[in-house]
MDAnalysis code that builds the backbone (N, CA, C; Angstrom):
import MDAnalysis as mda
import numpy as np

u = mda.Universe.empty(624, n_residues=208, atom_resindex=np.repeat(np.arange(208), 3), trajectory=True)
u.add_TopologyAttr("name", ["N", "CA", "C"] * 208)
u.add_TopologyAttr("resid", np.arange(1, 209))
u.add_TopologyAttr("resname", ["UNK", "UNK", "UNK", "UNK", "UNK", "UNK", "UNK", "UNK", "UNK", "UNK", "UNK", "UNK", "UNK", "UNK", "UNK", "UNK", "UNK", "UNK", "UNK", "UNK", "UNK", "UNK", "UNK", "UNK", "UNK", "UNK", "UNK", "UNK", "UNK", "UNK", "UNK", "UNK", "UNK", "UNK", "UNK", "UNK", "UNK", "UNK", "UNK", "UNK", "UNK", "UNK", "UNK", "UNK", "UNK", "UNK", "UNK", "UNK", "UNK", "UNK", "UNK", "UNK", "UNK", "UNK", "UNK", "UNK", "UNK", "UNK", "UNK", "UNK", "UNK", "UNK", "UNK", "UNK", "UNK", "UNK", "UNK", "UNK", "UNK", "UNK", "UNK", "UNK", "UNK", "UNK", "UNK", "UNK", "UNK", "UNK", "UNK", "UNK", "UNK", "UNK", "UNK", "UNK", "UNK", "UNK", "UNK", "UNK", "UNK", "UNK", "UNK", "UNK", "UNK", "UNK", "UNK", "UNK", "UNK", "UNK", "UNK", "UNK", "UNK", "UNK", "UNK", "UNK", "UNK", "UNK", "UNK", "UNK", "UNK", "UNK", "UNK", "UNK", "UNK", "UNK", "UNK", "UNK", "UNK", "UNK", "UNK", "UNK", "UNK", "UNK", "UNK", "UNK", "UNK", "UNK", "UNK", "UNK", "UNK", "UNK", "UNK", "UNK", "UNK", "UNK", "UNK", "UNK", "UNK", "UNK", "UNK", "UNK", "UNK", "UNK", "UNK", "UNK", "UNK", "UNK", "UNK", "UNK", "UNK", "UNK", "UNK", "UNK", "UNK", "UNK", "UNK", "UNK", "UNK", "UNK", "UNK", "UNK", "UNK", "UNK", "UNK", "UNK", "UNK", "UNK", "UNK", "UNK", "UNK", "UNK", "UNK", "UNK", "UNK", "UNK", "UNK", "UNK", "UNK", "UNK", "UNK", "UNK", "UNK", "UNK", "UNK", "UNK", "UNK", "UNK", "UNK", "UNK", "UNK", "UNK", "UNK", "UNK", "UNK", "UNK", "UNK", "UNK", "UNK", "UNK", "UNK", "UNK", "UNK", "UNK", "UNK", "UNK", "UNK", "UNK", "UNK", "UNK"])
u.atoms.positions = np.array([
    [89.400, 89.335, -7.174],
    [90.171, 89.903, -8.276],
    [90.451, 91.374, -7.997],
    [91.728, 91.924, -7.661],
    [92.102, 93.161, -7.604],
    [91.929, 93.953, -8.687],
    [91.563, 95.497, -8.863],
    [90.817, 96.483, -9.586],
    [92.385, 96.067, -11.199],
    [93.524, 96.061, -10.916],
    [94.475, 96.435, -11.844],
    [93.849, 94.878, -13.177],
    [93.509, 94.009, -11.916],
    [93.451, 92.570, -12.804],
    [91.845, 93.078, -13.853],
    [91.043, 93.427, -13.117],
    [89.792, 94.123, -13.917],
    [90.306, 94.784, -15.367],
    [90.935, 95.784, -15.319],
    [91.372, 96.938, -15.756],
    [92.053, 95.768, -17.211],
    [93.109, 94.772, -17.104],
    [93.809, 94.255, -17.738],
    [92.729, 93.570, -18.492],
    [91.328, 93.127, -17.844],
    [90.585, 92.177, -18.965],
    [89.606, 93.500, -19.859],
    [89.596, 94.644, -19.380],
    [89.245, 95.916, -20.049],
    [90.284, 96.213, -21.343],
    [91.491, 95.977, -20.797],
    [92.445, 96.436, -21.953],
    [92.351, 95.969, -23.415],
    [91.755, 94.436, -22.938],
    [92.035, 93.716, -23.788],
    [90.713, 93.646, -24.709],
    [89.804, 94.699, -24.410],
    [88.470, 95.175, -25.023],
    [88.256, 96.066, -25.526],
    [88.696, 97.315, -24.923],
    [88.880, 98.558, -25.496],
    [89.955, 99.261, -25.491],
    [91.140, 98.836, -25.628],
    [92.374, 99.018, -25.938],
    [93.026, 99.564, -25.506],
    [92.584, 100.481, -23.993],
    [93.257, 101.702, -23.137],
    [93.775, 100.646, -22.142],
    [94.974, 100.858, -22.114],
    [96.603, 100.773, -21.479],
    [95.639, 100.783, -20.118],
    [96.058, 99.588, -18.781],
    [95.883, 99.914, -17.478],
    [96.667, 101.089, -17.045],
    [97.816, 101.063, -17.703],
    [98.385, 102.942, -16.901],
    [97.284, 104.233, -16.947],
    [97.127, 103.554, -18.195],
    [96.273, 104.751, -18.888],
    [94.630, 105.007, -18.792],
    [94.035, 104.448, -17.710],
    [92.788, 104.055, -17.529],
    [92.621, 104.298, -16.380],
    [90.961, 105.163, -16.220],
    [90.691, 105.622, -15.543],
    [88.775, 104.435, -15.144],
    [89.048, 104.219, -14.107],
    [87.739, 103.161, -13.870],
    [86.313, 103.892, -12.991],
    [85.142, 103.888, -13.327],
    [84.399, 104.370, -12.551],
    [82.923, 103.161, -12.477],
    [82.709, 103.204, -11.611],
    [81.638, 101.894, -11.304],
    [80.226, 102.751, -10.892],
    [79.402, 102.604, -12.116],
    [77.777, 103.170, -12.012],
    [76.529, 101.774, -11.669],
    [75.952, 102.622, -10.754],
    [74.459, 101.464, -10.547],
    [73.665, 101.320, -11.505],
    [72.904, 100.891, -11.201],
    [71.779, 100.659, -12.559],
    [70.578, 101.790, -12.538],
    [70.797, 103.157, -11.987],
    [69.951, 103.806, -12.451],
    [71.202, 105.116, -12.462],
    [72.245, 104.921, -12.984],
    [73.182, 105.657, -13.837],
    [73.971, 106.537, -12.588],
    [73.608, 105.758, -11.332],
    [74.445, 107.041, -10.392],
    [76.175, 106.410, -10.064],
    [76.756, 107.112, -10.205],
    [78.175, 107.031, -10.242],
    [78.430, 106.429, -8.361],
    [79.310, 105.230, -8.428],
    [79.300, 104.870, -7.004],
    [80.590, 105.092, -6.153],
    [81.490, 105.069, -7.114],
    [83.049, 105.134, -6.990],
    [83.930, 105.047, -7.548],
    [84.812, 106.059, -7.852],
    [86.223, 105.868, -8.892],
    [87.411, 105.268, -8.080],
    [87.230, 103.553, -9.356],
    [87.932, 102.636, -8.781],
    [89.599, 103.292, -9.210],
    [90.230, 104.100, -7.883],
    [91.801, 104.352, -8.626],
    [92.590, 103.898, -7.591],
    [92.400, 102.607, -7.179],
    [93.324, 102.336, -6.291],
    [93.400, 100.572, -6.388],
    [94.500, 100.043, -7.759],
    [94.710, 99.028, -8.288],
    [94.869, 98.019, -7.889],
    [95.156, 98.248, -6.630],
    [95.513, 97.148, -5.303],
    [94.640, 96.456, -4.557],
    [93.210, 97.307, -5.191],
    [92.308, 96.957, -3.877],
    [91.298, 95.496, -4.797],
    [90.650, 95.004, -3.949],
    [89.618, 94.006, -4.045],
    [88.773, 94.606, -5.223],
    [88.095, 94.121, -6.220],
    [86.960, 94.944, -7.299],
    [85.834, 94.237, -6.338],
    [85.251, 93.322, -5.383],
    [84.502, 93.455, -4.262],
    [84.320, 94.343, -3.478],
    [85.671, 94.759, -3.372],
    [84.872, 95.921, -2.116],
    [84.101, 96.918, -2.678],
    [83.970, 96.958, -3.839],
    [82.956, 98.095, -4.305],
    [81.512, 97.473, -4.595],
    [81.678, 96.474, -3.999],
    [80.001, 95.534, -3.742],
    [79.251, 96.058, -5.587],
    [79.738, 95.494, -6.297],
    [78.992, 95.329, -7.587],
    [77.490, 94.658, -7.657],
    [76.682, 95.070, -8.301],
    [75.576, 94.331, -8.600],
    [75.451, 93.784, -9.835],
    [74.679, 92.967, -10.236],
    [73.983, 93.148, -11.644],
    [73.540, 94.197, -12.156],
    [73.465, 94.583, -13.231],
    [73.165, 95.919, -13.336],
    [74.079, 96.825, -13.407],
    [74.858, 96.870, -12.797],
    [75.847, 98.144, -12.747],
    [77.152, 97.963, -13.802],
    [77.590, 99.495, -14.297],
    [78.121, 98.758, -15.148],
    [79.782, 99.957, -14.955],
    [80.977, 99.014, -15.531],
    [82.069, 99.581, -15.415],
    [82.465, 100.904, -16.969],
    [82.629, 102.220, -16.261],
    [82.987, 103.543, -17.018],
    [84.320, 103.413, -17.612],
    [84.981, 103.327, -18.568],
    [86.239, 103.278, -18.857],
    [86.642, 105.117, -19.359],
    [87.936, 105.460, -18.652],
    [88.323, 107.066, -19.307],
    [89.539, 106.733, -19.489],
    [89.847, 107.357, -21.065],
    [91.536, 106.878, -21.455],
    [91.953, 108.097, -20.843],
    [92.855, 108.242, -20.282],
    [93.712, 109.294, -19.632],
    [95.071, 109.309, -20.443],
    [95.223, 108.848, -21.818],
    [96.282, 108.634, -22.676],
    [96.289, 109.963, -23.250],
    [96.794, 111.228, -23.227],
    [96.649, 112.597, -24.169],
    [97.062, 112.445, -25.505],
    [97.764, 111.228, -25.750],
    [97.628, 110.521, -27.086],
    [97.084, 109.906, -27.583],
    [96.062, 109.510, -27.199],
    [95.150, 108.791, -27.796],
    [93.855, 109.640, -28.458],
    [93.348, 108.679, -29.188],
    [92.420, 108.787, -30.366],
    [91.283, 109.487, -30.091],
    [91.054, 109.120, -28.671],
    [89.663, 109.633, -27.813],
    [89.812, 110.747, -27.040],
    [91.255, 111.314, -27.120],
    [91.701, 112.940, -26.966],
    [90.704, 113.733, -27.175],
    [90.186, 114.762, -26.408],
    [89.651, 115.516, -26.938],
    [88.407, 115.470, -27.215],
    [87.567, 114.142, -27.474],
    [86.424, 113.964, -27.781],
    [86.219, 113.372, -29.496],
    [87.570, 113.072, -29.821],
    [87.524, 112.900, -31.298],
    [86.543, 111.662, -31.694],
    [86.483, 110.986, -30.991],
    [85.658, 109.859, -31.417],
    [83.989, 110.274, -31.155],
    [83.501, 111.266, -30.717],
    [82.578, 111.472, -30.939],
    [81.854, 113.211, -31.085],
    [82.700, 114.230, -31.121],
    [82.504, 115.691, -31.628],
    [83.157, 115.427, -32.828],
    [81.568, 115.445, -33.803],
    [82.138, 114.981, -35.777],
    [82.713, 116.582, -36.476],
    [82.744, 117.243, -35.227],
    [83.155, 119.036, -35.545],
    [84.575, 118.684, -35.451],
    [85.144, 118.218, -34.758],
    [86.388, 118.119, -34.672],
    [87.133, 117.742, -35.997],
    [86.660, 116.784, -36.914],
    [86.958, 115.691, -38.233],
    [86.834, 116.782, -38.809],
    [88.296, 116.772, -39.612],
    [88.295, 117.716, -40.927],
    [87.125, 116.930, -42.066],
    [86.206, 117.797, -43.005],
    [85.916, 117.080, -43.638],
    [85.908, 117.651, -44.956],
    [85.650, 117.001, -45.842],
    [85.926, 116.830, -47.598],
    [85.282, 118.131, -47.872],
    [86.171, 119.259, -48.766],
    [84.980, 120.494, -49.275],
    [85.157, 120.730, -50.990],
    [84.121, 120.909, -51.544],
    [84.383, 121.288, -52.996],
    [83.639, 122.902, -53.294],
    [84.087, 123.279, -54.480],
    [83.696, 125.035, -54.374],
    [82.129, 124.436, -55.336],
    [81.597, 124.777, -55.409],
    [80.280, 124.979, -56.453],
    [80.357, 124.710, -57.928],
    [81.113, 125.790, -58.389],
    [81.938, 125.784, -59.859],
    [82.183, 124.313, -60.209],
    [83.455, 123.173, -59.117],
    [83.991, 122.413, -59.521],
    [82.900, 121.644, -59.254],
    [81.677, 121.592, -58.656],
    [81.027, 120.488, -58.663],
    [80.338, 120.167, -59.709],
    [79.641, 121.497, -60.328],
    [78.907, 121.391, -61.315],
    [79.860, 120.981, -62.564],
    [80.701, 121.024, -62.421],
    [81.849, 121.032, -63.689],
    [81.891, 119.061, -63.068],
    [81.317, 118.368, -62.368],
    [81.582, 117.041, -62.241],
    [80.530, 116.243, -62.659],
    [80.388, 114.891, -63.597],
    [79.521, 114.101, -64.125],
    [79.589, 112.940, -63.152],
    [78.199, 112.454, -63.012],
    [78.169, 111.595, -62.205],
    [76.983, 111.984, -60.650],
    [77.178, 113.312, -60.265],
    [76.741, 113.376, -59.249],
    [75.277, 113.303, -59.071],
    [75.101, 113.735, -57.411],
    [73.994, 113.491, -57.159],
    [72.800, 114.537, -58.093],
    [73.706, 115.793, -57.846],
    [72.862, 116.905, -58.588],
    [72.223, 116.825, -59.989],
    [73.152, 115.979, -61.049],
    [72.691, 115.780, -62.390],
    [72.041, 114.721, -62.791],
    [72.117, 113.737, -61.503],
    [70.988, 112.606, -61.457],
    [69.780, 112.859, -60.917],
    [69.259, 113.868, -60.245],
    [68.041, 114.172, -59.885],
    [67.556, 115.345, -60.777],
    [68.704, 116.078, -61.697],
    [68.007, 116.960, -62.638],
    [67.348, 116.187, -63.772],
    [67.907, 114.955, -64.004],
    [67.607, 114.135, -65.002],
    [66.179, 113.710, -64.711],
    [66.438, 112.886, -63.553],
    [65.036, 112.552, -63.421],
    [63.591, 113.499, -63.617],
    [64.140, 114.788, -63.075],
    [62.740, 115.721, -63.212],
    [62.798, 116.219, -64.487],
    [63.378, 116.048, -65.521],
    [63.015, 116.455, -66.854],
    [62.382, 115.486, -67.096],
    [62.515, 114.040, -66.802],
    [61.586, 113.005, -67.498],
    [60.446, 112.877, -66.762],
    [60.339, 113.552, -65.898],
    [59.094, 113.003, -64.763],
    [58.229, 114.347, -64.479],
    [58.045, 115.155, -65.049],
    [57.488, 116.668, -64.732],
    [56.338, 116.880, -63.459],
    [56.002, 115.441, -63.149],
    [55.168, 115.757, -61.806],
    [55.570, 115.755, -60.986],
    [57.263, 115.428, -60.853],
    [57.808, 115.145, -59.653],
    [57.911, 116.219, -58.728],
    [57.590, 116.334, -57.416],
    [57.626, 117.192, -56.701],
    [58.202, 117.650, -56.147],
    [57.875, 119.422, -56.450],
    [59.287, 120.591, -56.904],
    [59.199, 120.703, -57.763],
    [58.727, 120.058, -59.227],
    [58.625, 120.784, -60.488],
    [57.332, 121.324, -60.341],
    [57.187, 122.368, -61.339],
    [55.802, 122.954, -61.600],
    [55.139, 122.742, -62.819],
    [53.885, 122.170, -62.690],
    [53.179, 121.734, -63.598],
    [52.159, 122.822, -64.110],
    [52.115, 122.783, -65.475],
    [51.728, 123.922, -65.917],
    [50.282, 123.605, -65.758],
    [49.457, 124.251, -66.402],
    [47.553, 124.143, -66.108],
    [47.311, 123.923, -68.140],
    [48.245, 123.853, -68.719],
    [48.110, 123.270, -70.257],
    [48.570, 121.825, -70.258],
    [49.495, 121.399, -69.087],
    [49.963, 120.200, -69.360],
    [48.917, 118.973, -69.855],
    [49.998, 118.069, -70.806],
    [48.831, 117.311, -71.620],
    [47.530, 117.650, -72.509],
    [47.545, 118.618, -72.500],
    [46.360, 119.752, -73.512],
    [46.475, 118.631, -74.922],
    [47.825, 118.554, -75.737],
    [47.319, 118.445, -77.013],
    [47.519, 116.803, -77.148],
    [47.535, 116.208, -75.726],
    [47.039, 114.460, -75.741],
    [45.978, 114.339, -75.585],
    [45.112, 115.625, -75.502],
    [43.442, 115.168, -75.555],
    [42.875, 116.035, -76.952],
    [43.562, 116.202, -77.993],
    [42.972, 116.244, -79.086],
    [42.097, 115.414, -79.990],
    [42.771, 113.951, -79.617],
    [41.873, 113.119, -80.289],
    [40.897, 112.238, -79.301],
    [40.671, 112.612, -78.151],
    [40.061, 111.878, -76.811],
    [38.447, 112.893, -76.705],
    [37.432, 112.268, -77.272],
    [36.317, 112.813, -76.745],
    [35.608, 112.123, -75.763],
    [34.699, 112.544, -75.212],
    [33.371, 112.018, -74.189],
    [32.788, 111.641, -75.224],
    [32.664, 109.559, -74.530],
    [31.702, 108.440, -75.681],
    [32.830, 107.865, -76.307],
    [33.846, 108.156, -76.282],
    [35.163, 107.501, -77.707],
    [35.095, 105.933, -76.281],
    [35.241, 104.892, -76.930],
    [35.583, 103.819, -76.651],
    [37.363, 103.804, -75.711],
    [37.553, 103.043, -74.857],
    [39.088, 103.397, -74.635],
    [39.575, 102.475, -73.999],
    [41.040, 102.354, -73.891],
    [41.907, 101.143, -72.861],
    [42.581, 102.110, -72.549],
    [42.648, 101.501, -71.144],
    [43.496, 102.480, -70.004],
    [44.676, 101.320, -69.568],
    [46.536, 101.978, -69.853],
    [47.290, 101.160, -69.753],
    [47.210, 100.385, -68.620],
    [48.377, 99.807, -68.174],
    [48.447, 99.300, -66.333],
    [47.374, 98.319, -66.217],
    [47.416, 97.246, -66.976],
    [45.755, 96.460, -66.729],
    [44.962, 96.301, -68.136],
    [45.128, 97.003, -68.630],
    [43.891, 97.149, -69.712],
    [43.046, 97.023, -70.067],
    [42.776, 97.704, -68.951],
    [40.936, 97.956, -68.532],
    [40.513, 98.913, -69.676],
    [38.908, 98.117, -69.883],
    [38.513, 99.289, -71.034],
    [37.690, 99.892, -70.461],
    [37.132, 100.808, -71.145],
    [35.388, 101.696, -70.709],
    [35.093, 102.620, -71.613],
    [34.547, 103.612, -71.236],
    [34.175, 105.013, -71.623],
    [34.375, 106.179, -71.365],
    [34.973, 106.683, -71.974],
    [35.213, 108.196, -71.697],
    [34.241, 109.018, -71.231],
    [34.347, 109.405, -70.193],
    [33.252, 110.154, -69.454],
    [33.727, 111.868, -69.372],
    [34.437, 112.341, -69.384],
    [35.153, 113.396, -69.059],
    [36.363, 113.763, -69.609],
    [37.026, 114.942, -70.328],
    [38.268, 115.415, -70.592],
    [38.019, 116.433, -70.133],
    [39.430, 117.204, -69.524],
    [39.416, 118.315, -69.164],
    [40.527, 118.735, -67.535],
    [40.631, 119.701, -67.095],
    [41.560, 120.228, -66.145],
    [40.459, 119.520, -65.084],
    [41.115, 119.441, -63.819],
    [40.586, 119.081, -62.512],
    [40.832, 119.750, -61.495],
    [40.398, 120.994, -61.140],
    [40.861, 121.851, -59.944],
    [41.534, 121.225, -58.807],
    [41.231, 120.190, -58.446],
    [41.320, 120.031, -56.984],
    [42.277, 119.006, -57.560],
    [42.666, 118.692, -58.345],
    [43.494, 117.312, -58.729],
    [44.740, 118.342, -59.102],
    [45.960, 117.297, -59.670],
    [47.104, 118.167, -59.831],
    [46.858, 119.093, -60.979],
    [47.049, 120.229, -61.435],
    [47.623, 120.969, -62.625],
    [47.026, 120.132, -63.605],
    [46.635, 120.570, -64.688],
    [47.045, 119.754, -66.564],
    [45.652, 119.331, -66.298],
    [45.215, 118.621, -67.653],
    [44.479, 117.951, -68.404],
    [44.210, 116.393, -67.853],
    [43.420, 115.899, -67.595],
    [42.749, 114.443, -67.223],
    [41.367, 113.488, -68.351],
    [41.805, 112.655, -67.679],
    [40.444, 112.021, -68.560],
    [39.787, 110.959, -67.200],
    [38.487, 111.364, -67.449],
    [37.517, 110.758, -66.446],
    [36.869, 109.591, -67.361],
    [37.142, 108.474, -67.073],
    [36.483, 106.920, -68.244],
    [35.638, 105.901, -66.532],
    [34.483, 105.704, -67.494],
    [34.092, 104.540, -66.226],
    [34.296, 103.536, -67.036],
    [34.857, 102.542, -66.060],
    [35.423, 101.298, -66.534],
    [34.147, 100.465, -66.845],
    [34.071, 99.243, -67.739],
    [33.224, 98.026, -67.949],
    [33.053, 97.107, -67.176],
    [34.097, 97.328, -65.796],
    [34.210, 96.365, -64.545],
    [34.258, 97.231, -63.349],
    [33.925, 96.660, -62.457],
    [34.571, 97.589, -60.849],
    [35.855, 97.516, -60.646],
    [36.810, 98.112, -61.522],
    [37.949, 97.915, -61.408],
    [38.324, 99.713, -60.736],
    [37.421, 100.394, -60.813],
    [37.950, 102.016, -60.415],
    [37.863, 102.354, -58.782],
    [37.899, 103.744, -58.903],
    [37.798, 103.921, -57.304],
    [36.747, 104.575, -57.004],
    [36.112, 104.973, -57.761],
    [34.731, 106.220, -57.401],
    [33.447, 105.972, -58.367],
    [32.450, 106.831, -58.217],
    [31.732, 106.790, -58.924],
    [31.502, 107.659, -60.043],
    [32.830, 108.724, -60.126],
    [32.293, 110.425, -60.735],
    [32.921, 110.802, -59.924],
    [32.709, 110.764, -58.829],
    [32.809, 112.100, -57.708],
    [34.590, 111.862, -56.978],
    [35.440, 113.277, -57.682],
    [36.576, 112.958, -56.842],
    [36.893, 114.470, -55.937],
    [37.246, 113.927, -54.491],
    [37.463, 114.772, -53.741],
    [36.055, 115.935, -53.959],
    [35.244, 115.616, -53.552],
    [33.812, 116.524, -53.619],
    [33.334, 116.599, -54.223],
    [34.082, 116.786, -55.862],
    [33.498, 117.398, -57.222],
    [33.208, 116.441, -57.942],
    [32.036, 116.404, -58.060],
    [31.121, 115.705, -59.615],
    [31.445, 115.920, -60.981],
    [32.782, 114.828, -61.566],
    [32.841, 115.466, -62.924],
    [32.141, 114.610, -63.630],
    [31.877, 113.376, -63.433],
    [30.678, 112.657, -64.220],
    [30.128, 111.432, -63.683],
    [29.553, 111.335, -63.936],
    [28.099, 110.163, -63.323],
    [28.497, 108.633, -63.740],
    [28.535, 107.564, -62.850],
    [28.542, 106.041, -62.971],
    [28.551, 105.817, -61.997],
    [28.135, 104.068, -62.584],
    [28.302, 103.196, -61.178],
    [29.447, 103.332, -60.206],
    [29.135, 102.842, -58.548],
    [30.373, 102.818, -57.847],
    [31.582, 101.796, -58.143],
    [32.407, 102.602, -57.676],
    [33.825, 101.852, -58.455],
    [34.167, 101.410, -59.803],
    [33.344, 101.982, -60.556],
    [33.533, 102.174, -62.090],
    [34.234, 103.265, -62.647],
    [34.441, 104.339, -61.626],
    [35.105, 105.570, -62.266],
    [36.828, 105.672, -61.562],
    [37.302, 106.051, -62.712],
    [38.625, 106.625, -62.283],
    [39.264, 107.784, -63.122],
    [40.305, 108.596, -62.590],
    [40.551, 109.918, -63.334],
    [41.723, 109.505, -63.640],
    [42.476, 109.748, -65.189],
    [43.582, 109.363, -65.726],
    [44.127, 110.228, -66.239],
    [45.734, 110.181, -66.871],
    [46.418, 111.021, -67.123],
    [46.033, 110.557, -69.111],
    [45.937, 111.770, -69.324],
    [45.775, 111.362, -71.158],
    [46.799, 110.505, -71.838],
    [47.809, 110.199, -71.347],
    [48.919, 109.432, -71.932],
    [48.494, 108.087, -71.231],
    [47.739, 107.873, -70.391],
    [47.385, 106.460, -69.993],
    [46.665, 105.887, -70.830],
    [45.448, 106.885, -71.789],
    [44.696, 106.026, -72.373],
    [44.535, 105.954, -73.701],
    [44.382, 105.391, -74.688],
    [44.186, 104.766, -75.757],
    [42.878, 104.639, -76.735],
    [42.561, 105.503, -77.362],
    [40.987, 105.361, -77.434],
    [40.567, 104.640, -78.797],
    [39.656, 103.908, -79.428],
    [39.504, 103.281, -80.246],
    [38.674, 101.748, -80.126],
    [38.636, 101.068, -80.799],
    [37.928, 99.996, -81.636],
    [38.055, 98.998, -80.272],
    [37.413, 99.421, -78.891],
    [37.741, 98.643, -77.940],
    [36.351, 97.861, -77.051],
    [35.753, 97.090, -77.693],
    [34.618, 96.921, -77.336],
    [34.303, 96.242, -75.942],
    [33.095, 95.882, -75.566],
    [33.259, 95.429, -74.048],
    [33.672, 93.869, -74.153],
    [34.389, 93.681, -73.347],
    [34.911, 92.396, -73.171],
    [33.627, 91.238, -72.673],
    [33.747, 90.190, -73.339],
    [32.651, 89.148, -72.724],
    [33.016, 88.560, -71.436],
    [32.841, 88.530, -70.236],
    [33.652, 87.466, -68.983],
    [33.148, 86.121, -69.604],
    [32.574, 85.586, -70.477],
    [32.858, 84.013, -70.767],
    [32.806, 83.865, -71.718],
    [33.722, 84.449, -72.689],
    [34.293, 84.203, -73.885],
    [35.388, 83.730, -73.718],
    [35.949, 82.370, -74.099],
    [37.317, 81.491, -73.535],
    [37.767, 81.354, -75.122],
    [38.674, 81.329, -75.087],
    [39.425, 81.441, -76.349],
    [39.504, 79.420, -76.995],
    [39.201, 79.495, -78.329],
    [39.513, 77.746, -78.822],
    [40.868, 77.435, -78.378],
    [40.260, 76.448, -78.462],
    [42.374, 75.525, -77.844],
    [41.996, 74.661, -79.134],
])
């Protein structure tokens, strides 16, 4: 098969014109072997292997791949808006992530104050009975109060009635109160619920 007949089953792949095509034949460890520009000749005599693979260059100064356009994204004009008009736009990304961090105040990048949750532990003492949402696990209030080493704000330390927790008391070094292992966990005051919550029986089955 002569190099022009090559070139024609190229065309019909990547769309550059045999006039317009420039052929180069690389080995398989990327070294360039010969620029096939002479259409007449055998595509054998350039002893191909497996492995090696054919370079296509559009030499079209009209074409698309001018210049490098198909791959310098500097070249592509692209979309610009001033500041003013963005903020003046509903919908975007900017007023959907402001949203979210007003409802989510731990999200990170906001700053959490060292009062946060303060007046959800007004009615939460150490000993009050409690259910902790997510599960509704009950226990005991073991602890209210800030946690240095934990985020910002107010916590409540409850050991659960089951090994349903992660610790015993002790989080990240500090001893804020004493129980069995895996009975303790540290909660946010809006998790828990305190009141008329007694210990659950494991074989109390309800009448049918």
């Amino acid at each position: 098969m002569p190099v022009e007949s090559v070139k024609e089953k190229l065309w019909r792949k990547c769309g550059t014109s045999v006039n317009s095509m420039g052929l180069q034949l690389y080995d398989d460890t990327n070294t360039k072997i010969s620029d096939l520009t002479d259409n007449s000749r055998p595509f054998g005599f350039y002893s191909p292997l497996d492995g090696y693979r054919l370079h296509v260059i559009d030499l079209d100064p009209s074409s698309v791949t001018s210049g490098g356009w198909l791959e310098d994204t500097s070249l592509v004009e692209k979309y610009s808006i001033s500041e003013e008009a963005y903020e003046k736009r509903d919908g975007t990304f900017r007023k959907f992530k402001g949203k979210l961090n007003s409802q989510n105040p731990s999200t990170p990048g906001n700053k959490i104050f060292d009062n946060y949750m303060e007046d959800l532990c007004a009615n939460i003492k150490v000993g009050n009975r409690c259910e902790v949402e997510l599960g509704e696990k009950r226990g005991t209030v073991k602890f209210v109060g800030r946690a240095e080493n934990l985020a910002p704000g107010y916590w409540v330390g409850v050991q659960y009635d089951e090994p349903l927790g992660k610790h015993d008391g002790m989080v990240k070094g500090v001893q804020y109160f004493d129980c069995p292992p895996l009975h303790g966990a540290m909660v946010r005051p809006d998790k828990v619920k305190v009141g008329n919550y007694p210990e659950r029986d494991p074989f109390e089955v309800d009448e049918i």
